[in-house]
Gaussian input, Z-matrix of N, CA and C with variables (Angstrom, degrees):
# hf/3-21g

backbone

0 1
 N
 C     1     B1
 C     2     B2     1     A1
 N     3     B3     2     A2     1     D1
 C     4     B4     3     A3     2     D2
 C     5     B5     4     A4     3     D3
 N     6     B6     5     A5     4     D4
 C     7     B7     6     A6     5     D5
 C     8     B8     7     A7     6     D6
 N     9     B9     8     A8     7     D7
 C    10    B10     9     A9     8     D8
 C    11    B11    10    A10     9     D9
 N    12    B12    11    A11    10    D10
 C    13    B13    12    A12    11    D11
 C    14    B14    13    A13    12    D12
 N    15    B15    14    A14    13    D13
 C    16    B16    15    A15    14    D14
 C    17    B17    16    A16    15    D15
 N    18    B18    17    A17    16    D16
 C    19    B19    18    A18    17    D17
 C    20    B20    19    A19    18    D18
 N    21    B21    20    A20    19    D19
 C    22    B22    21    A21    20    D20
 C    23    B23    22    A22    21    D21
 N    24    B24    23    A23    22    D22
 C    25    B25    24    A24    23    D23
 C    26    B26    25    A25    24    D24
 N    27    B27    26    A26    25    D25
 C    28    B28    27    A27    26    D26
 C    29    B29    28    A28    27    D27
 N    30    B30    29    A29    28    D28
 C    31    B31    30    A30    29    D29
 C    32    B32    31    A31    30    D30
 N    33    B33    32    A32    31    D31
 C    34    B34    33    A33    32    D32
 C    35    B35    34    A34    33    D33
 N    36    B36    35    A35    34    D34
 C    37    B37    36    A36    35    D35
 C    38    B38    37    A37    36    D36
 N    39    B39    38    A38    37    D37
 C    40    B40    39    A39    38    D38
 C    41    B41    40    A40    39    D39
 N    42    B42    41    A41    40    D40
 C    43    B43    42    A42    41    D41
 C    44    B44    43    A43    42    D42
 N    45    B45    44    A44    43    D43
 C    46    B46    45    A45    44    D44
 C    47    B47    46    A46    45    D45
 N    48    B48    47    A47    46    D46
 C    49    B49    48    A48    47    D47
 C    50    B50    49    A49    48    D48
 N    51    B51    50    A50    49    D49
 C    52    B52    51    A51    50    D50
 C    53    B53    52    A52    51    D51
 N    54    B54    53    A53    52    D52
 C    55    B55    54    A54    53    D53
 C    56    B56    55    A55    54    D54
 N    57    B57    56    A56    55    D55
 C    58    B58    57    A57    56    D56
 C    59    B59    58    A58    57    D57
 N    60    B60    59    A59    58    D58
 C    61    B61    60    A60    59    D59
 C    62    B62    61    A61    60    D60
 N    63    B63    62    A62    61    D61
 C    64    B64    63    A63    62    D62
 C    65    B65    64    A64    63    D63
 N    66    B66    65    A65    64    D64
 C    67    B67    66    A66    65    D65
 C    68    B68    67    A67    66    D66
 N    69    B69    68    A68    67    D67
 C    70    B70    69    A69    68    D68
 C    71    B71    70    A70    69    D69
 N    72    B72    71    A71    70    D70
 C    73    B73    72    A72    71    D71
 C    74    B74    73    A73    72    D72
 N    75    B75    74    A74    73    D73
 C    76    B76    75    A75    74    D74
 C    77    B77    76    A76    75    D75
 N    78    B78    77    A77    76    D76
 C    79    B79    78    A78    77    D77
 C    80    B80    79    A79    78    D78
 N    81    B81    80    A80    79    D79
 C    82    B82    81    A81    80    D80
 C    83    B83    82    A82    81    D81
 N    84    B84    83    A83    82    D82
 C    85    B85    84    A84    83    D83
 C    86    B86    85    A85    84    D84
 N    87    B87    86    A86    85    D85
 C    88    B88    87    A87    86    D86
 C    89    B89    88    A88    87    D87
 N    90    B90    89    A89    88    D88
 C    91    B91    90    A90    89    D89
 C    92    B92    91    A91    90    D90
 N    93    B93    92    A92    91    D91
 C    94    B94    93    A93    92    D92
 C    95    B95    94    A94    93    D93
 N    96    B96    95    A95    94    D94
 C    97    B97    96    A96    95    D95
 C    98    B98    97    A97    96    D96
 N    99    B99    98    A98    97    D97
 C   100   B100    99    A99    98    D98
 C   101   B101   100   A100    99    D99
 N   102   B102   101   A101   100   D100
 C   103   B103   102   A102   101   D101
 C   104   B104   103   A103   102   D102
 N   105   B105   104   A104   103   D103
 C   106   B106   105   A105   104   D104
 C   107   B107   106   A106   105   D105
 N   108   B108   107   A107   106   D106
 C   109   B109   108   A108   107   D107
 C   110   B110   109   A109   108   D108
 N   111   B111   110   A110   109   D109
 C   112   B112   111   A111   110   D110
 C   113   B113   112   A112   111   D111
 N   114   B114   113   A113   112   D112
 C   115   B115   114   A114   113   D113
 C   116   B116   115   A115   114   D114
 N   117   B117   116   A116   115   D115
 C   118   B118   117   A117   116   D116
 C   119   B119   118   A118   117   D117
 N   120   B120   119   A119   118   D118
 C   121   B121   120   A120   119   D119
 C   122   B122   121   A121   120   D120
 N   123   B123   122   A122   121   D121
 C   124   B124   123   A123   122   D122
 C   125   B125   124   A124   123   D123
 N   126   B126   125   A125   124   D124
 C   127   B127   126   A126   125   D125
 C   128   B128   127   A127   126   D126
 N   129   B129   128   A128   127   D127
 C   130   B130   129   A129   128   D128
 C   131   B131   130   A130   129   D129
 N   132   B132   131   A131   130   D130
 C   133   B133   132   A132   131   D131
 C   134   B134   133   A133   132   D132
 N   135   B135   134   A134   133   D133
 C   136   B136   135   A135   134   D134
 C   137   B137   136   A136   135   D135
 N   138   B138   137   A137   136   D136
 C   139   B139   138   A138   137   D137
 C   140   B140   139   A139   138   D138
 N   141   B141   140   A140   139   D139
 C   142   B142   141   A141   140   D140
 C   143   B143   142   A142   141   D141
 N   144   B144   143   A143   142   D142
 C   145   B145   144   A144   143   D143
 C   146   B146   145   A145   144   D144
 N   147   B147   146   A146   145   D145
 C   148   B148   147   A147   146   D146
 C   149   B149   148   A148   147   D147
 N   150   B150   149   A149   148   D148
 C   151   B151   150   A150   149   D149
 C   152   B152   151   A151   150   D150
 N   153   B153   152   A152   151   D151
 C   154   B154   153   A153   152   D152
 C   155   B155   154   A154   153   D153
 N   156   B156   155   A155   154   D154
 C   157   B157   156   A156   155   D155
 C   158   B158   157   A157   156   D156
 N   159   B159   158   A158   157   D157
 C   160   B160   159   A159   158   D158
 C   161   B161   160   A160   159   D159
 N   162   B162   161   A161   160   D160
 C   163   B163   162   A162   161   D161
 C   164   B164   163   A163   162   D162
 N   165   B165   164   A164   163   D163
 C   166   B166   165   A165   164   D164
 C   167   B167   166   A166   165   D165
 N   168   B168   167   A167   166   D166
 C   169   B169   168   A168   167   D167
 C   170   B170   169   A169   168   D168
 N   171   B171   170   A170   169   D169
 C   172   B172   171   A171   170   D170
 C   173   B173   172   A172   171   D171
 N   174   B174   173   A173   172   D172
 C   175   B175   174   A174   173   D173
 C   176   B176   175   A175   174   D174
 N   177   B177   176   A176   175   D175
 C   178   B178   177   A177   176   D176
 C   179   B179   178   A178   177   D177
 N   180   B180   179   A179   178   D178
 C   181   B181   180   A180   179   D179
 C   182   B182   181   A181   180   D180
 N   183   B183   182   A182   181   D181
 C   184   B184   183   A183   182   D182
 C   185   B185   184   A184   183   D183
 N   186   B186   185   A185   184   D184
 C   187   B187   186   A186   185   D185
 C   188   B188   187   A187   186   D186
 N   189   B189   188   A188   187   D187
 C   190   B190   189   A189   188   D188
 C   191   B191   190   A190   189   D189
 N   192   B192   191   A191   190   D190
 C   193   B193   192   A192   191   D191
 C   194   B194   193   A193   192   D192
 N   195   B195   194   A194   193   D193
 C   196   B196   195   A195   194   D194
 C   197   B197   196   A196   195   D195
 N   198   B198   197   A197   196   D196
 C   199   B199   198   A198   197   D197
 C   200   B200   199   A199   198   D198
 N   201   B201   200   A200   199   D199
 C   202   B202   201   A201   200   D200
 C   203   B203   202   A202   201   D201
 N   204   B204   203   A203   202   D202
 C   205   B205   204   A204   203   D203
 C   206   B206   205   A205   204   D204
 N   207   B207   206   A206   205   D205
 C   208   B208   207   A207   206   D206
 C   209   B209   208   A208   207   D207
 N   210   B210   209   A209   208   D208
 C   211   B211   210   A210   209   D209
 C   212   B212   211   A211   210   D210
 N   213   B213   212   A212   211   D211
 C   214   B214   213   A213   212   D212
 C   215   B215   214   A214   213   D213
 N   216   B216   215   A215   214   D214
 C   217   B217   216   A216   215   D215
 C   218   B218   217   A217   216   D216
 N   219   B219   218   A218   217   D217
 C   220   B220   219   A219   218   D218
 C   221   B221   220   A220   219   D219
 N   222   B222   221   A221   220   D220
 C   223   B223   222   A222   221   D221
 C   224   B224   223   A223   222   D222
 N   225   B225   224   A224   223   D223
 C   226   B226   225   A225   224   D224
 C   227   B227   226   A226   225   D225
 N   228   B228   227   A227   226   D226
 C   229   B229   228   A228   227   D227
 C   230   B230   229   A229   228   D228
 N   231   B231   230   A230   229   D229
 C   232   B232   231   A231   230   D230
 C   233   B233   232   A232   231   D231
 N   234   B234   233   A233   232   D232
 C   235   B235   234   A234   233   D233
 C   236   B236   235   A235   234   D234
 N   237   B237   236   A236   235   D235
 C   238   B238   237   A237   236   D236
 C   239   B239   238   A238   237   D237
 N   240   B240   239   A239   238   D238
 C   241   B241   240   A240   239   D239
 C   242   B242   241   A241   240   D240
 N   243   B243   242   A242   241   D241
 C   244   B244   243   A243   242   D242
 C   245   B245   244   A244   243   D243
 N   246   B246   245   A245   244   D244
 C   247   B247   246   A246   245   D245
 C   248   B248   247   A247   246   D246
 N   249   B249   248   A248   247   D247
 C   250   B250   249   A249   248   D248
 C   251   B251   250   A250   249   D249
 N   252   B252   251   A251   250   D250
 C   253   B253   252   A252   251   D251
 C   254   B254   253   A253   252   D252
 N   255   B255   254   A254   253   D253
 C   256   B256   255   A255   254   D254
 C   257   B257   256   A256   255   D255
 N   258   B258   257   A257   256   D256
 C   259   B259   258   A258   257   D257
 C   260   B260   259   A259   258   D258
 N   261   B261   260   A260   259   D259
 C   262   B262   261   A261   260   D260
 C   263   B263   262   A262   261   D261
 N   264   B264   263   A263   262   D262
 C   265   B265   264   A264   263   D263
 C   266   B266   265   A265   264   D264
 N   267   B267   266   A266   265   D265
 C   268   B268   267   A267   266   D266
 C   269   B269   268   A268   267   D267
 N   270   B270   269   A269   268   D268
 C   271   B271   270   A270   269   D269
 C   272   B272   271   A271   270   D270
 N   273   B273   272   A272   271   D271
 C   274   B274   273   A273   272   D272
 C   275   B275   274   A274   273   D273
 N   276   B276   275   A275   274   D274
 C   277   B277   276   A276   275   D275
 C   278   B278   277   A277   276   D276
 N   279   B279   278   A278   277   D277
 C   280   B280   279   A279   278   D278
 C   281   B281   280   A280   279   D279
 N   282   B282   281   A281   280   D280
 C   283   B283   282   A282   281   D281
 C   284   B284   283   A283   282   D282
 N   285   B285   284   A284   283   D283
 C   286   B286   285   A285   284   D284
 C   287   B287   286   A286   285   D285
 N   288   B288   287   A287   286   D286
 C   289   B289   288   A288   287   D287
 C   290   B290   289   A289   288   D288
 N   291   B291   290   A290   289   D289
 C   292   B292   291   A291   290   D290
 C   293   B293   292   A292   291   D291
 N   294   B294   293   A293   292   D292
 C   295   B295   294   A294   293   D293
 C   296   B296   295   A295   294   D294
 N   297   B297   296   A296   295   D295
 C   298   B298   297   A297   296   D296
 C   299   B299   298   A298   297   D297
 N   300   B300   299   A299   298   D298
 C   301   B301   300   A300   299   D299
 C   302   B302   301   A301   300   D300
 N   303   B303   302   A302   301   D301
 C   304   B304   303   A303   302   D302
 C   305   B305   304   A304   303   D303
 N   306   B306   305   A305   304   D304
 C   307   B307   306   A306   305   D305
 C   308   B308   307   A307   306   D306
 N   309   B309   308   A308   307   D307
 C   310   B310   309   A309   308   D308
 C   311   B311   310   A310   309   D309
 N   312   B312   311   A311   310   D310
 C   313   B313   312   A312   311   D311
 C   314   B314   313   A313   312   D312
 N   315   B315   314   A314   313   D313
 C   316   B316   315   A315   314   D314
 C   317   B317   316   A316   315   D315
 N   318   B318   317   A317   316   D316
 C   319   B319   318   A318   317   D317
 C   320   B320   319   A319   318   D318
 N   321   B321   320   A320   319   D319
 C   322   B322   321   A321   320   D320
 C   323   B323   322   A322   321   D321
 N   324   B324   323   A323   322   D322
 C   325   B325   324   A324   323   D323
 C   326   B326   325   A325   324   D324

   B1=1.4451
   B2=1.5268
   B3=1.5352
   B4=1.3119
   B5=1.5705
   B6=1.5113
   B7=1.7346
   B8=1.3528
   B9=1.8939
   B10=1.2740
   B11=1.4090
   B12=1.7684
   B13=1.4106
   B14=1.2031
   B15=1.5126
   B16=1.2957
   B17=1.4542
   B18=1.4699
   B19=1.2914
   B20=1.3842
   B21=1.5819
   B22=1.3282
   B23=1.7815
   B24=0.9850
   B25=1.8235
   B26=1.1570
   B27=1.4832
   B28=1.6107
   B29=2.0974
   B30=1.0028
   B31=1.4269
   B32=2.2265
   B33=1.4472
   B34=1.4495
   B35=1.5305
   B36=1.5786
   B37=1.5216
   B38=1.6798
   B39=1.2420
   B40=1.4364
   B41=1.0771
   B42=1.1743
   B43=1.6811
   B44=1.5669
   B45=1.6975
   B46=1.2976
   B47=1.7617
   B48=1.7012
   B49=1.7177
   B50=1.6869
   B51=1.4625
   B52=1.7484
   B53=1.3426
   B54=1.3188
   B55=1.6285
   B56=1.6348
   B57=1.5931
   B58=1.7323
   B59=1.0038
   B60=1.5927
   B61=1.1845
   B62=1.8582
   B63=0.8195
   B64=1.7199
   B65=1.7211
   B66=0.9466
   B67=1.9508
   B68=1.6347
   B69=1.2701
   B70=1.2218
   B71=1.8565
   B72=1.4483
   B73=1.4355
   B74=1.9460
   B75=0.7516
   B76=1.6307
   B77=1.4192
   B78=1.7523
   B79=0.7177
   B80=1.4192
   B81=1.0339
   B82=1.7711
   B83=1.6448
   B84=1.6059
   B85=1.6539
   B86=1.4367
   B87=1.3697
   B88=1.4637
   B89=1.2182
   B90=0.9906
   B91=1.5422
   B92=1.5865
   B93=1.4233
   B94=1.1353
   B95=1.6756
   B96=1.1765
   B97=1.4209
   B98=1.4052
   B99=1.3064
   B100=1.7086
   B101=1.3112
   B102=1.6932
   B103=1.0695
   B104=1.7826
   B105=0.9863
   B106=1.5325
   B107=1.7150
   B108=1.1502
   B109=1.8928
   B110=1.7772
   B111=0.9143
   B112=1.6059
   B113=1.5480
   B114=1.3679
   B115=1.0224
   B116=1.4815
   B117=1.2240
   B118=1.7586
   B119=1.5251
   B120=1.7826
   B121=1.6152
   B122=1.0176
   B123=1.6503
   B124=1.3519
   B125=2.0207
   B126=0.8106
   B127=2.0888
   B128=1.2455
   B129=1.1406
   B130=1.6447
   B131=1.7902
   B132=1.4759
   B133=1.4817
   B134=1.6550
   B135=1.8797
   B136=1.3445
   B137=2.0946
   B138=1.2064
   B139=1.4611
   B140=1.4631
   B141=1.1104
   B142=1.3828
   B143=1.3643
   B144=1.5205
   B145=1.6972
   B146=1.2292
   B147=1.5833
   B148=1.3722
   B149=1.5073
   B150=1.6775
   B151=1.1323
   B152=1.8065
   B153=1.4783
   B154=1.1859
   B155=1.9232
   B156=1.2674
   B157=1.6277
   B158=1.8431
   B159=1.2872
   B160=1.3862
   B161=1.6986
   B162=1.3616
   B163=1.6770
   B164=1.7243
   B165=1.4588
   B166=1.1869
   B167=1.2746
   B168=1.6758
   B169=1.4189
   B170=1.3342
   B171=1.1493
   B172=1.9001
   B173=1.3333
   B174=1.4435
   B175=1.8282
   B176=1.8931
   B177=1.1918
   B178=1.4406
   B179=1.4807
   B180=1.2394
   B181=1.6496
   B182=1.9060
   B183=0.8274
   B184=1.6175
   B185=1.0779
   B186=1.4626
   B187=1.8431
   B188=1.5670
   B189=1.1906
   B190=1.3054
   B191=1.8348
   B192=1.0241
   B193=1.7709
   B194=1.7382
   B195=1.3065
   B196=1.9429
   B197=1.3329
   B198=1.2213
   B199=1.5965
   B200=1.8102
   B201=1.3619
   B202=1.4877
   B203=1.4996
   B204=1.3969
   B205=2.1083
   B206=1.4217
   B207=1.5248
   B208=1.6703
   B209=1.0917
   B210=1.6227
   B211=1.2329
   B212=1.9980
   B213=0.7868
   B214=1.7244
   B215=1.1612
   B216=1.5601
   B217=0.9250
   B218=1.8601
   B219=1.2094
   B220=1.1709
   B221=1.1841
   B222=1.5072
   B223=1.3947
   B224=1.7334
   B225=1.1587
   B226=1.0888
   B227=1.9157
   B228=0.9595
   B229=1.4628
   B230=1.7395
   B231=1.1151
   B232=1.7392
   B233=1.0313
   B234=1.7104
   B235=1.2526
   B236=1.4915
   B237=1.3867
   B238=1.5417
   B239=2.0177
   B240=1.4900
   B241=1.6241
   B242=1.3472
   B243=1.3944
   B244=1.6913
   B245=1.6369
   B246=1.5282
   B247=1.4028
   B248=1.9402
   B249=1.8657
   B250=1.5068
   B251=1.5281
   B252=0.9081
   B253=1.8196
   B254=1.8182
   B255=0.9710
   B256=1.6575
   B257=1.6371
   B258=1.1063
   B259=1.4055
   B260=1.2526
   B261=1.0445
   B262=1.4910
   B263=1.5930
   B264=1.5909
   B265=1.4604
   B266=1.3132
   B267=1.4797
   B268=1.8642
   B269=1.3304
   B270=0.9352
   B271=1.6670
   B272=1.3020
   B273=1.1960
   B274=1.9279
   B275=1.3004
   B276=1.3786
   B277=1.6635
   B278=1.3891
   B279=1.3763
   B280=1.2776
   B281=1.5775
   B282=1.3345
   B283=1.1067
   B284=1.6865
   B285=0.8170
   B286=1.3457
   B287=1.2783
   B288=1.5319
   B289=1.3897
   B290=1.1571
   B291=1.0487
   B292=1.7340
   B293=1.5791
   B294=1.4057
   B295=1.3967
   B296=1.7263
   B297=1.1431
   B298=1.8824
   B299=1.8410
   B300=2.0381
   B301=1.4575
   B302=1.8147
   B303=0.9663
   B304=1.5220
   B305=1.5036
   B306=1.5565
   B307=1.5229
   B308=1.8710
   B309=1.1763
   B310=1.8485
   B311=1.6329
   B312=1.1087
   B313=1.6014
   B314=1.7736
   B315=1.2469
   B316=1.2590
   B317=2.3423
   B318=1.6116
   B319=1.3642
   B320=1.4945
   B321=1.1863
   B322=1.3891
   B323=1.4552
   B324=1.5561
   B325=1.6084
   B326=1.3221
   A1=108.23
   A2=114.36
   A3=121.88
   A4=110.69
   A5=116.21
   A6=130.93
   A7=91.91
   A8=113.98
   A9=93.50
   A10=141.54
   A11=109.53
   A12=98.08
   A13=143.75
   A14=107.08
   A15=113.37
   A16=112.40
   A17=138.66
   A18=145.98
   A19=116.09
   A20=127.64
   A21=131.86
   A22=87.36
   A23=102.67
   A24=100.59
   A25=117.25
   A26=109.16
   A27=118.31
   A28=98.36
   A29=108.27
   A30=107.33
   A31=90.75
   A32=100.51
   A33=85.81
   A34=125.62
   A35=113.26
   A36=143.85
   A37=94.79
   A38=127.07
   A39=132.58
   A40=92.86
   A41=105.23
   A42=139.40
   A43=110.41
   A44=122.31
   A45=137.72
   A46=108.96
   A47=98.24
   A48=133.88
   A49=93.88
   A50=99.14
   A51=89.10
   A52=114.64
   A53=142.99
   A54=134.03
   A55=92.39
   A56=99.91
   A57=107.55
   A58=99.28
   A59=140.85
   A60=124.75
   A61=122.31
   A62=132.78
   A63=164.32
   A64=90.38
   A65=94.73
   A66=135.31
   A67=98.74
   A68=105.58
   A69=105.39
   A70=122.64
   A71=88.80
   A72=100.64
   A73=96.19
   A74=105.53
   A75=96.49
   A76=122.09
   A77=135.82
   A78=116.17
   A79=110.89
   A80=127.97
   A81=129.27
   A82=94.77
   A83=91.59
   A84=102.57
   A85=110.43
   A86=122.92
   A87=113.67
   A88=130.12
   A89=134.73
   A90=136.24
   A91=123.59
   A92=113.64
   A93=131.99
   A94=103.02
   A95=124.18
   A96=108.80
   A97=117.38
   A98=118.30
   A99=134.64
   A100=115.42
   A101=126.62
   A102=93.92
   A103=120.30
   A104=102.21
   A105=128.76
   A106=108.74
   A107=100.87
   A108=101.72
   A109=107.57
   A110=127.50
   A111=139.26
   A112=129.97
   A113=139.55
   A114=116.64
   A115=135.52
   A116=112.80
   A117=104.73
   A118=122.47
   A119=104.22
   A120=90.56
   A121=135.88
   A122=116.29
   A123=116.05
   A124=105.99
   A125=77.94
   A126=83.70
   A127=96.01
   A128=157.93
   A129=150.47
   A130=97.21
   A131=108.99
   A132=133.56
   A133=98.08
   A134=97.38
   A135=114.61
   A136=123.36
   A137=103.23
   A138=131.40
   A139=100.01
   A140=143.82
   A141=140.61
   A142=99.06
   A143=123.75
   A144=111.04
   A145=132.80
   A146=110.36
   A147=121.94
   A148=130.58
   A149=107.69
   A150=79.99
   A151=149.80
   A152=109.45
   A153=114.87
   A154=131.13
   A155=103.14
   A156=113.71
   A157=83.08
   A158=114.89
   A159=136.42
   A160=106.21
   A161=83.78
   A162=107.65
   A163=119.11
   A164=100.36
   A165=111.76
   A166=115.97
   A167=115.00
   A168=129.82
   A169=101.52
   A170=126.44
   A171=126.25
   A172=106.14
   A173=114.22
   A174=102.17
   A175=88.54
   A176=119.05
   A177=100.99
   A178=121.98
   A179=130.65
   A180=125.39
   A181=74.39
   A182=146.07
   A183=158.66
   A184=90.38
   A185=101.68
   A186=98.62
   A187=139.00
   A188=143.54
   A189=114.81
   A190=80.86
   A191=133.40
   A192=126.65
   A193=96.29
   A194=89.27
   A195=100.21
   A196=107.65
   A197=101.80
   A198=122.47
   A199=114.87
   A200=111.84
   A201=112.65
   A202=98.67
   A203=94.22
   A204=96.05
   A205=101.57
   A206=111.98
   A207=112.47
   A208=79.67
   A209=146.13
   A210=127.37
   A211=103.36
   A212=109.42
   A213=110.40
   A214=131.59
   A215=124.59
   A216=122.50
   A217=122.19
   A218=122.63
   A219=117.90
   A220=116.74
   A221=118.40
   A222=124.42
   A223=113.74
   A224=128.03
   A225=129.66
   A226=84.94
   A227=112.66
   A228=95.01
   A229=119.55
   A230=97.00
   A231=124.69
   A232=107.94
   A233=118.82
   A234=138.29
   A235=103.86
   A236=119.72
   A237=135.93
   A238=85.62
   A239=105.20
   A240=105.71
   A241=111.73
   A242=129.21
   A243=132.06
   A244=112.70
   A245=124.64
   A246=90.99
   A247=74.32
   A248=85.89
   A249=101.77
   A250=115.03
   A251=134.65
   A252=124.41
   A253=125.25
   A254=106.68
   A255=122.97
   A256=98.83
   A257=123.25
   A258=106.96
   A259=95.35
   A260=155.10
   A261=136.62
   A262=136.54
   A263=93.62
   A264=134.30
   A265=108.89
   A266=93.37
   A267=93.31
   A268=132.78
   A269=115.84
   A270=124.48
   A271=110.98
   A272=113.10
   A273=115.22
   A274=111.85
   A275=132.28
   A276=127.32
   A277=102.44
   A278=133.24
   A279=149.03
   A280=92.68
   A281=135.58
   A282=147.75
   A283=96.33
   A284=134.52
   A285=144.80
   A286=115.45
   A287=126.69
   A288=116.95
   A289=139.36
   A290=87.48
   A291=109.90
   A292=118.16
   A293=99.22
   A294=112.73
   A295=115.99
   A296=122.97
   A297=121.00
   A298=105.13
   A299=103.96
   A300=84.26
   A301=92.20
   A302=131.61
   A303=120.79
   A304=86.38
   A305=141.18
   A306=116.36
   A307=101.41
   A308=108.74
   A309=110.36
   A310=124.99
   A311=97.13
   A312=128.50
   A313=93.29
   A314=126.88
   A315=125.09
   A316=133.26
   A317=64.39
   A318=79.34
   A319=109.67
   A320=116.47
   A321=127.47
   A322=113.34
   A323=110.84
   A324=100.70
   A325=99.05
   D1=125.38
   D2=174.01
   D3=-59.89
   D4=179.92
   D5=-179.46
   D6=-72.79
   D7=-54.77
   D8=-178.26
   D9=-72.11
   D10=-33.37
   D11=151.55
   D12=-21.50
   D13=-51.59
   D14=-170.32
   D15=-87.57
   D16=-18.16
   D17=132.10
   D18=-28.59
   D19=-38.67
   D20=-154.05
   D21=-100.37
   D22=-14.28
   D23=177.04
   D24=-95.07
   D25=-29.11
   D26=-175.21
   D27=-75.77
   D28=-27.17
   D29=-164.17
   D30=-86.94
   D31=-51.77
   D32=-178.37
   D33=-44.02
   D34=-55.49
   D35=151.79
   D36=-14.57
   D37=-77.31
   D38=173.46
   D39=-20.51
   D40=-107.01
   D41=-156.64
   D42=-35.23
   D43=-45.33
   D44=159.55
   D45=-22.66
   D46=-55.81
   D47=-146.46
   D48=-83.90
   D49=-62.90
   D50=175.74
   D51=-63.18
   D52=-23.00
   D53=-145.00
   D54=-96.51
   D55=-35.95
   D56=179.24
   D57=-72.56
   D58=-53.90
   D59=-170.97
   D60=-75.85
   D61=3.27
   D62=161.32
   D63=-53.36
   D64=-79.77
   D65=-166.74
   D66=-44.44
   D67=-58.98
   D68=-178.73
   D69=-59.63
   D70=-52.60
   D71=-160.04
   D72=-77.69
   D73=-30.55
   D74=167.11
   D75=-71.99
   D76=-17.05
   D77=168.53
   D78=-102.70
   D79=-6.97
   D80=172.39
   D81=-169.49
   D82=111.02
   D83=-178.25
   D84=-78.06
   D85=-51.35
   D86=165.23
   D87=-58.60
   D88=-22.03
   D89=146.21
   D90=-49.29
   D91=-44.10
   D92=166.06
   D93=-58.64
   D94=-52.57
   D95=-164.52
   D96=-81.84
   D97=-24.64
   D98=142.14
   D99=-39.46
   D100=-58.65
   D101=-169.48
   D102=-96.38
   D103=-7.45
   D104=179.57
   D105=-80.97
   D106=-14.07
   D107=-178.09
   D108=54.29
   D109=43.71
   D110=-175.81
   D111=-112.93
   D112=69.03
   D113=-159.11
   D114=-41.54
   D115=-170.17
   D116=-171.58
   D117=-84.84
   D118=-15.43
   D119=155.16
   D120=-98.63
   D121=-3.44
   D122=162.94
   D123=-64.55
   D124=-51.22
   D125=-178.59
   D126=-58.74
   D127=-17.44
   D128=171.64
   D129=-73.50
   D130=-56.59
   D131=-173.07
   D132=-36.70
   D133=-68.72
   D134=-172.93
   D135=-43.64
   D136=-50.93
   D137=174.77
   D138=-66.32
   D139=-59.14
   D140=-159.69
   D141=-66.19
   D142=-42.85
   D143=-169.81
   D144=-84.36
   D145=126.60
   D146=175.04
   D147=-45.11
   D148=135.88
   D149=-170.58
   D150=-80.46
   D151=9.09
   D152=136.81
   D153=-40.75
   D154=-26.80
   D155=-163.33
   D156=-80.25
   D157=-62.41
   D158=167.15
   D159=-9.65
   D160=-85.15
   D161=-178.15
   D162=-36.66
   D163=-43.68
   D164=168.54
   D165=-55.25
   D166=-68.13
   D167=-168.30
   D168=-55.30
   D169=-32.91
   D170=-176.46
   D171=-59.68
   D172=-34.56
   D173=-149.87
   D174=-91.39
   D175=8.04
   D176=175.79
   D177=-63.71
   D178=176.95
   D179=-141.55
   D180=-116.86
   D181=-12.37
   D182=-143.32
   D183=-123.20
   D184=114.99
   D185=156.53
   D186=-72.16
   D187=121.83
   D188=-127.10
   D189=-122.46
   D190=28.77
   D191=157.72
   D192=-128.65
   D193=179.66
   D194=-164.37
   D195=-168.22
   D196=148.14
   D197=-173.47
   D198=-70.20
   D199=107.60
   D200=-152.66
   D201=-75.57
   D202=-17.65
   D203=-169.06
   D204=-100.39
   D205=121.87
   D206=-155.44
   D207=-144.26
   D208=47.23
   D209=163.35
   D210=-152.46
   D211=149.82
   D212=165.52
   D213=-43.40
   D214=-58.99
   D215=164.91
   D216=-41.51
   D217=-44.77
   D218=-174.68
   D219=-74.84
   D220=-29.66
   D221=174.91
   D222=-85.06
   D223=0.71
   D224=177.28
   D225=-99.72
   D226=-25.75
   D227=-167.35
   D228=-90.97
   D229=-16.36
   D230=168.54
   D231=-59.23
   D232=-60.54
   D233=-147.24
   D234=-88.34
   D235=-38.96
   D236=175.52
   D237=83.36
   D238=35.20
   D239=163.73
   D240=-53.97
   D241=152.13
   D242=-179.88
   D243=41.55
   D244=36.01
   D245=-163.36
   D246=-134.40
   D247=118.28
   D248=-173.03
   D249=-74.71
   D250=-33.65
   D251=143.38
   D252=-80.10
   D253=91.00
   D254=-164.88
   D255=-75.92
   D256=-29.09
   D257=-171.69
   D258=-110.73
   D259=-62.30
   D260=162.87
   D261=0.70
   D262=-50.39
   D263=-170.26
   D264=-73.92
   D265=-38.36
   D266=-161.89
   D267=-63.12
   D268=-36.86
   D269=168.10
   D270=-64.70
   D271=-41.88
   D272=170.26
   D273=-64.89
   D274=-30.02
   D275=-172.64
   D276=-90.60
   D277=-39.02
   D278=179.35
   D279=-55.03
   D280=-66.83
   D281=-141.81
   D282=-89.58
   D283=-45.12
   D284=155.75
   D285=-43.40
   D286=-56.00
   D287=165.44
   D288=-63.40
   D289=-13.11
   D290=179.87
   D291=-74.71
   D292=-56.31
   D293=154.79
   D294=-47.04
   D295=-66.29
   D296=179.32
   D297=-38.81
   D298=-39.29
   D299=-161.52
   D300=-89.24
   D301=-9.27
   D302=-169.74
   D303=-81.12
   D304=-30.16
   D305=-164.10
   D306=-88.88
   D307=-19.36
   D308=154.80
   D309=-42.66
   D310=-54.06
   D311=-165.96
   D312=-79.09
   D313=-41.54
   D314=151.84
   D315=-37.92
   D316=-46.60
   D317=-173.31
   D318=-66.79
   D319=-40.19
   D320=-173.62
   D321=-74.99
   D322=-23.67
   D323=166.09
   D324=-79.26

C-alpha cells in the first residue's frame, strides 16, 4: 500500500467516523457520548456541523477517532486473551470491560 493509499483510507475512516458519529448523537446524545467516549460539548460540536464542515474535517491526513482501550487489561478482557475457559468467561470479561471503559468515559465528563 502506497502513502497515498493509505491517506485515502485515513480520510475515508474520517468521514465513515464523523457521519456515524452525527447519526448517533442526533438520535440519542447520551448514548452517543457513552458510546463514543466524547464529552457533551464535543457531541454538541459534532451534531452542529454541516456537512461541508464534515467534508472538510474528513480529508485531514490525522485520523480524527481513537482506540478508547489503551491498556491490557481491557484488551485481554475483550479478546478472552489467556482465559482457559473462553466460553464460560465470556460474558463476564465482556461485561467487565465494559464497565473499565464506561468508568473512563465517566472520567471525562
Amino acid at each position: 500500500m502506497t502513502s497515498e493509499q493509505l491517506l485515502a483510507e485515513i480520510r475515508e475512516a474520517n468521514l465513515t467516523y464523523l457521519m456515524l458519529a452525527q447519526t448517533l448523537i442526533r438520535q440519542d446524545k447520551a448514548e452517543a457520548v457513552f458510546r463514543l467516549g466524547l464529552n457533551e460539548d464535543a457531541a454538541d460540536i459534532l451534531a452542529s456541523l454541516s456537512a461541508a464542515q464534515v467534508l472538510k474535517l474528513a480529508s485531514r491526513n490525522t485520523l480524527l477517532c481513537s482506540f478508547r482501550v489503551d491498556d491490557e487489561l481491557v484488551w485481554s478482557l475483550l479478546t478472552n486473551h489467556n482465559t482457559p475457559r473462553k466460553s464460560i468467561n465470556e460474558a463476564t470479561n465482556t461485561l467487565h470491560a465494559n464497565i473499565l471503559m464506561a468508568s473512563r468515559v465517566s472520567e471525562v465528563l
